[in-house]
RODO-2510 file (C-alpha; in nm, 4 decimals, decimal comma):
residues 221
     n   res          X          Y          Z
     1     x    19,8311    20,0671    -0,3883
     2     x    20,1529    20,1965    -0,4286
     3     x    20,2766    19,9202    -0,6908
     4     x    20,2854    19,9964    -1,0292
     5     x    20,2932    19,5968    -1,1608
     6     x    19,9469    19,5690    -1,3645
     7     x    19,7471    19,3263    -1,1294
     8     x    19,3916    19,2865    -1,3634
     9     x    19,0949    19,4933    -1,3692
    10     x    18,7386    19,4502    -1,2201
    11     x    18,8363    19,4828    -0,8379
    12     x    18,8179    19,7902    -0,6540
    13     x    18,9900    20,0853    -0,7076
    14     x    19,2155    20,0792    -0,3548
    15     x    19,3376    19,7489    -0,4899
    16     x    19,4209    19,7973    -0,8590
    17     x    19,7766    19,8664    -0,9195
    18     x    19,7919    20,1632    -1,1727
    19     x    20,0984    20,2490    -1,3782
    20     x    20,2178    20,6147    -1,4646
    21     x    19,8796    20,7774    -1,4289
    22     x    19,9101    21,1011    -1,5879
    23     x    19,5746    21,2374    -1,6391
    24     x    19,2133    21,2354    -1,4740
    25     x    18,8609    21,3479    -1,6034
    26     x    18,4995    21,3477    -1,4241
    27     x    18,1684    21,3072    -1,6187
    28     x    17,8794    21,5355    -1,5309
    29     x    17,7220    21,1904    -1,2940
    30     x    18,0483    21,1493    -1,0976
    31     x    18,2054    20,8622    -1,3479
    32     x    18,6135    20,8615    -1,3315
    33     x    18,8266    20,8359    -1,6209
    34     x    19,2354    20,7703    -1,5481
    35     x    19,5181    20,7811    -1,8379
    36     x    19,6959    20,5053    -1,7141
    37     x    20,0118    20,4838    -1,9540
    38     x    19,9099    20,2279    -2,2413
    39     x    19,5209    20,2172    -2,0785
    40     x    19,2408    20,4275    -2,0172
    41     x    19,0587    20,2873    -1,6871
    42     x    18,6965    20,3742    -1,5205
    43     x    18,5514    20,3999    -1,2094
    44     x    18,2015    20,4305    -1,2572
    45     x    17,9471    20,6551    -1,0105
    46     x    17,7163    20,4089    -0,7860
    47     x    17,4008    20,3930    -0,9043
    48     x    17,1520    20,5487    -0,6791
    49     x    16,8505    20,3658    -0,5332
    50     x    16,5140    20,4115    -0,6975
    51     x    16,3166    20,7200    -0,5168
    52     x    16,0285    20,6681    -0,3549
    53     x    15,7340    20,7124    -0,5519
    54     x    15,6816    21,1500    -0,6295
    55     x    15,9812    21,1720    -0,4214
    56     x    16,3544    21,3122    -0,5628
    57     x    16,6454    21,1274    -0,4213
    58     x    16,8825    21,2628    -0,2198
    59     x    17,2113    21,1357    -0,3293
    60     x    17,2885    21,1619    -0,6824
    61     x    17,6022    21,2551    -0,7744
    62     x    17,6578    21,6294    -0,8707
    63     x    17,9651    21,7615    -1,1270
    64     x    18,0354    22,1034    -1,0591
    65     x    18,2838    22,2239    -1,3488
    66     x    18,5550    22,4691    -1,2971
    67     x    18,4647    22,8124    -1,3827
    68     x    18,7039    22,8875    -1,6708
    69     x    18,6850    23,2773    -1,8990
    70     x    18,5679    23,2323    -2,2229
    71     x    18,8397    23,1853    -2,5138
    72     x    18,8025    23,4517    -2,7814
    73     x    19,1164    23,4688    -2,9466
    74     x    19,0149    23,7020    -3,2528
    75     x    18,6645    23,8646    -3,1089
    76     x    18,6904    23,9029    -2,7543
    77     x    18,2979    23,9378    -2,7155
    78     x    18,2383    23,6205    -2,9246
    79     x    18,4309    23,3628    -2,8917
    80     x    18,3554    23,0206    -2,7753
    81     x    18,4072    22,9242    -2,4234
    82     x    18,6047    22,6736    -2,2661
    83     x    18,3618    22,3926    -2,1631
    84     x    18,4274    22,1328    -1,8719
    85     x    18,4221    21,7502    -1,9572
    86     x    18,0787    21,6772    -1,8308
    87     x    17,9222    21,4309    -2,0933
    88     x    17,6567    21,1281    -1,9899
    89     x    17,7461    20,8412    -1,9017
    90     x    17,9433    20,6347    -2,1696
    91     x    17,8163    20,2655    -2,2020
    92     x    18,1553    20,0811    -2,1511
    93     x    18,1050    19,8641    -1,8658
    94     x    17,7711    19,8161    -1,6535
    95     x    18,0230    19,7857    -1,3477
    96     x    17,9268    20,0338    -1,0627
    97     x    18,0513    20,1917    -0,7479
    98     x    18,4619    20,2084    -0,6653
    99     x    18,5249    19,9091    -0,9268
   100     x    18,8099    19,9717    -1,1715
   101     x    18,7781    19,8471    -1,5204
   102     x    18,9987    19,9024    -1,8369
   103     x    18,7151    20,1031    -2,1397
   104     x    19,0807    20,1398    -2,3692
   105     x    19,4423    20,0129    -2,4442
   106     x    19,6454    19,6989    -2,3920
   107     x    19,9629    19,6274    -2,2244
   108     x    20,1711    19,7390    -2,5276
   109     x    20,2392    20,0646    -2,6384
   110     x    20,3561    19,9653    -3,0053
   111     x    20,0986    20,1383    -3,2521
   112     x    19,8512    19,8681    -3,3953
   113     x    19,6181    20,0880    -3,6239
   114     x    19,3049    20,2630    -3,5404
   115     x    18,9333    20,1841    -3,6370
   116     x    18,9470    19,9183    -3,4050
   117     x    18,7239    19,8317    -3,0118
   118     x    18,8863    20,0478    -2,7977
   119     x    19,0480    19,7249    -2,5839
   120     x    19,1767    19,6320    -2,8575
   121     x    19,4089    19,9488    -2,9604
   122     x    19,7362    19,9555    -2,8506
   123     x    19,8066    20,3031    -2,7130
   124     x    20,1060    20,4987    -2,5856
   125     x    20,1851    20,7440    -2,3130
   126     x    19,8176    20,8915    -2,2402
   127     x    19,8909    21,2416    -2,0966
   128     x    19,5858    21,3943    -2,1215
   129     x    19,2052    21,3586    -2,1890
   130     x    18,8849    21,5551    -2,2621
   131     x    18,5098    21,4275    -2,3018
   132     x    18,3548    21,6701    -2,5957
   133     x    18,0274    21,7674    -2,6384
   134     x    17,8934    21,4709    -2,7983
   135     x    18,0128    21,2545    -2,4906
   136     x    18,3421    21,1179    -2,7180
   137     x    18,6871    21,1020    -2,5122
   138     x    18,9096    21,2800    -2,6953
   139     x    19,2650    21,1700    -2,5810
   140     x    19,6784    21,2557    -2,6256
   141     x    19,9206    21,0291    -2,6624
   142     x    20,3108    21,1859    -2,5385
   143     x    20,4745    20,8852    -2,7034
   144     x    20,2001    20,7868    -2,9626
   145     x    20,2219    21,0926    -3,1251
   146     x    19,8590    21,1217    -3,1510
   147     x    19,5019    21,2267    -3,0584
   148     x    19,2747    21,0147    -3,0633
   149     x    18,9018    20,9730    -2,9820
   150     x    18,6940    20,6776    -2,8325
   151     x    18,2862    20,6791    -2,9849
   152     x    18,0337    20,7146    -2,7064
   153     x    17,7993    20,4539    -2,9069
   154     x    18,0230    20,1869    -3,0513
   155     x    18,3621    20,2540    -2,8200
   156     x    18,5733    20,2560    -3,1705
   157     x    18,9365    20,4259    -3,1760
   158     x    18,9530    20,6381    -3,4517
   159     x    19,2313    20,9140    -3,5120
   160     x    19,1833    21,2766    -3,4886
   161     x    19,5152    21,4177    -3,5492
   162     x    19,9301    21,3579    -3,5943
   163     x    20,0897    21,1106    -3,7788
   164     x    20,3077    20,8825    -3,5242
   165     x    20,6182    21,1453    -3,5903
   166     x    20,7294    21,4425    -3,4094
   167     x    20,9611    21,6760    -3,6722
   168     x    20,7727    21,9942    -3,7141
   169     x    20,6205    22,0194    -4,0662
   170     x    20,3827    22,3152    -4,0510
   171     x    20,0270    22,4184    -4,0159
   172     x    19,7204    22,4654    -4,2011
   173     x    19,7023    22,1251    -4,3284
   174     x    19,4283    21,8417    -4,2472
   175     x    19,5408    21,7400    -3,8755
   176     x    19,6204    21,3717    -3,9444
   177     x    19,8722    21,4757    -4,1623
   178     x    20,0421    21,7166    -3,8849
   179     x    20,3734    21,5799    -3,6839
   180     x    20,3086    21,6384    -3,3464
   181     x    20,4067    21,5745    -2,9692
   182     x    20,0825    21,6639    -2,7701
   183     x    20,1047    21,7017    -2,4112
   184     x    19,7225    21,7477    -2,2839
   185     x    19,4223    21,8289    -2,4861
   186     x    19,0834    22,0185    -2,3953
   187     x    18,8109    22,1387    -2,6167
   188     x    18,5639    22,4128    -2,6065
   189     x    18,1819    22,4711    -2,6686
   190     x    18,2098    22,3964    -3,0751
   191     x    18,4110    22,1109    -3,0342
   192     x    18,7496    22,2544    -3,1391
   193     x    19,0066    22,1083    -3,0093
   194     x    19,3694    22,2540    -2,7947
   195     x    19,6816    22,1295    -2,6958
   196     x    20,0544    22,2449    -2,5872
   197     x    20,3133    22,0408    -2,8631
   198     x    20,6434    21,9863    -2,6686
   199     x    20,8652    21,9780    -2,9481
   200     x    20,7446    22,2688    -3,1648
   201     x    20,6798    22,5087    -2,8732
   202     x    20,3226    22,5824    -2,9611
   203     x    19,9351    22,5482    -2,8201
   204     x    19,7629    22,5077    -3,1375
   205     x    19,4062    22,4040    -3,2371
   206     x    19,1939    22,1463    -3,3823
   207     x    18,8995    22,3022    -3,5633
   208     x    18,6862    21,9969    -3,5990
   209     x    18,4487    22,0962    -3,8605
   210     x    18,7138    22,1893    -4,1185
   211     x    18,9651    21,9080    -3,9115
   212     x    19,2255    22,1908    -3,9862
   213     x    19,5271    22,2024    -3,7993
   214     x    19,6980    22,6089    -3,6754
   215     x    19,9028    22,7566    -3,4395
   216     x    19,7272    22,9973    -3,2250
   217     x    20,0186    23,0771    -2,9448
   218     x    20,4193    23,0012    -2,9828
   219     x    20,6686    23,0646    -3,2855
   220     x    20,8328    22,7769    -3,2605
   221     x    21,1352    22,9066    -3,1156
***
């Protein structure tokens, strides 16, 4: 609208107010996903009508990811690739069409825990956002400190890496231990997990079935 002064959810999209949106995602049915600041907002696809019997409809929504190279950082010929966010649909709201409705956050960005309903988690400075292979959204928090994920099945916040601080303290350690200042996060085929740190000068990775935190790119300097 043009007005950044939170005005409520469930109304459509051209008349919710959004504040600081930093980052957008698509699912592979045409659902929207917005970091909005201390919220993470949908805009679900409309629903097509039923076909006509032995017929296949004509308008469902299509995702056509980005091509992207593969990322094969030690074996060039056998590395995994860089996958799109193109999960199902995630069962947050049954609100369709160009409605706008709030799946995580409050209006505070003060850390209240983890483990928690998404609406209920208080998050800060959402900068970037990824939907993994299991249909999770994997998010980054500039100001938080943090990534985070949201469950596909019970919509539960539950930490993936950083510790709320941002003074470098090394590597090779279990990621919720790591300081960190994330700015965007995307994820490839296995479910590892990337991001640029601001204040360490470094893309590092996630590898999420060790949860092992390295530097693949950057000294630090």
């Amino acid at each position: 609208t043009g007005s950044s002064t939170f005005n409520g959810d469930n109304s459509a999209g051209t008349s919710t107010n959004l504040y600081y949106p930093s980052s957008v995602i698509v699912d592979s049915i045409g659902n929207i996903y917005i970091g909005d600041s201390t919220r993470i907002r949908a805009i679900y696809a409309p629903i097509p009508p039923s076909p006509v019997p032995g017929a296949m409809p004509s308008n469902l929504p299509t995702f056509i990811p980005s091509v992207v190279p593969s990322l094969a950082l030690s074996n060039p010929t056998s590395g995994p690739t860089i996958v799109p966010s193109a999960a199902p649909t995630l069962p947050f709201s049954s609100s369709h069409g160009s409605i706008i409705t709030t799946i995580a956050g409050t209006n505070s960005g003060t850390y209240n825990g983890d483990n928690s309903a998404a609406t209920s988690v208080n998050i800060s400075g959402i900068n970037g956002m990824w939907i993994d292979i299991n249909g999770n959204i994997v998010f980054s928090e500039l100001f938080g400190n943090r990534i985070r994920m949201i469950n596909k099945i019970n919509t539960i916040i539950s930490p993936i890496a950083g510790t709320g601080f941002t003074t470098y303290n090394g590597d090779h350690s279990a990621a919720t231990s790591i300081n960190m200042q994330p700015q965007g996060v995307w994820g490839d085929s296995l479910n590892n997990i990337y991001y640029a740190c601001l204040n360490s000068f470094r893309i590092r990775k996630i590898g999420r079935a060790t949860n092992i935190l390295t530097t693949i790119i950057g000294t630090g300097v």
